[in-house]
C-alpha positions as CSV (number, residue, x, y, z in Angstrom):
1,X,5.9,-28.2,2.8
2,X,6.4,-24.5,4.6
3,X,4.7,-25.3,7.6
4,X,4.3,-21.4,8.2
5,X,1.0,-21.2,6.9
6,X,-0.8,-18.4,8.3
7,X,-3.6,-16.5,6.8
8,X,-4.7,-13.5,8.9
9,X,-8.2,-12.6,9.7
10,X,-9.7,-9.7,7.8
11,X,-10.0,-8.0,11.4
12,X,-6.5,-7.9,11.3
13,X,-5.0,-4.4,11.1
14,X,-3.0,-5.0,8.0
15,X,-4.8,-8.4,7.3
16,X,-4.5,-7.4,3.4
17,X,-0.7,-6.5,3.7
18,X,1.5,-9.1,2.1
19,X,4.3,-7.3,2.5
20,X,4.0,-7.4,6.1
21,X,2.9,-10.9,6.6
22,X,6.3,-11.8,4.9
23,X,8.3,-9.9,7.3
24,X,6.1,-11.7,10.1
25,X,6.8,-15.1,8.4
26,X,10.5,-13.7,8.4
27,X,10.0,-12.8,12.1
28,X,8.6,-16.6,12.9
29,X,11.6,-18.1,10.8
30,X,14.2,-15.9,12.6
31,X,13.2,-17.4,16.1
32,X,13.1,-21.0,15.2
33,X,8.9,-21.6,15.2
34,X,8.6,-24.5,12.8
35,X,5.1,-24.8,12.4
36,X,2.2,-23.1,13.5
37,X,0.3,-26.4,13.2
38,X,-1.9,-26.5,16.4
39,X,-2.0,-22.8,17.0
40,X,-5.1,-20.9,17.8
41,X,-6.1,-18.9,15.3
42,X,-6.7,-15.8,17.3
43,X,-3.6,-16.2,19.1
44,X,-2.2,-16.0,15.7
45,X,-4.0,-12.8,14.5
46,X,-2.9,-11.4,17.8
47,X,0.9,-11.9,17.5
48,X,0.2,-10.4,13.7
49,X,-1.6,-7.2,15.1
50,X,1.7,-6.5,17.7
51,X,3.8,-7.5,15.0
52,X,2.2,-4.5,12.7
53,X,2.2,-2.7,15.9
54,X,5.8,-2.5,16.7
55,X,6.8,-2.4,12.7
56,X,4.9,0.7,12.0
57,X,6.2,2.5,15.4
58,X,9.3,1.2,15.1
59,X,9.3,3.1,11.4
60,X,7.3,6.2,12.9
61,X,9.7,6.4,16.0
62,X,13.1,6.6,13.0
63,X,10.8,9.1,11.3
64,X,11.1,11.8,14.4
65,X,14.1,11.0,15.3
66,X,15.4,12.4,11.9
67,X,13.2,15.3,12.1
68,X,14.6,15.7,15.5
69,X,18.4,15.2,14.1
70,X,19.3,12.6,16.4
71,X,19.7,10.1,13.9
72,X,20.7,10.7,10.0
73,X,18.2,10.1,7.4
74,X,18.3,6.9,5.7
75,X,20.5,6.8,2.2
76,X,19.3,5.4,-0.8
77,X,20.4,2.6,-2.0
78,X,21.7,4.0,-5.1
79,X,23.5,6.9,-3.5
80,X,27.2,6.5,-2.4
């Protein structure tokens, strides 16, 4: 049984996001937390809402940094 069950409050900024809840789960999974068994729940949503956080500036900060020309822009995958 995954013991990474985590539904986030509808508060939540992207509490509708399944995308992003995978990439948290991925997140949890990638630093060892085996369960979240015993966690608060708003403890929860709150590592979910920085999670988004940091995600989405972490995209927007790559996004100016091309427009800026200090990094190059991502390649498609199907390009060579």
């Amino acid at each position: 049984m995954n013991k990474l069950n985590f539904k986030p409050s509808k508060v939540c900024f992207s509490a509708n996001d399944e995308v992003m809840l995978k990439a948290f789960k991925r997140h949890l999974h990638n630093y060892k937390v085996a369960s979240l068994d015993g966690a608060d729940q708003s403890l929860l949503d709150c590592a979910f809402d920085l999670f988004h956080i940091v995600q989405t500036q972490r995209e927007s900060i790559k996004t100016l940094e091309v427009k800026a020309g200090i990094r190059e822009p991502k390649k498609d995958k199907n390009e060579n």
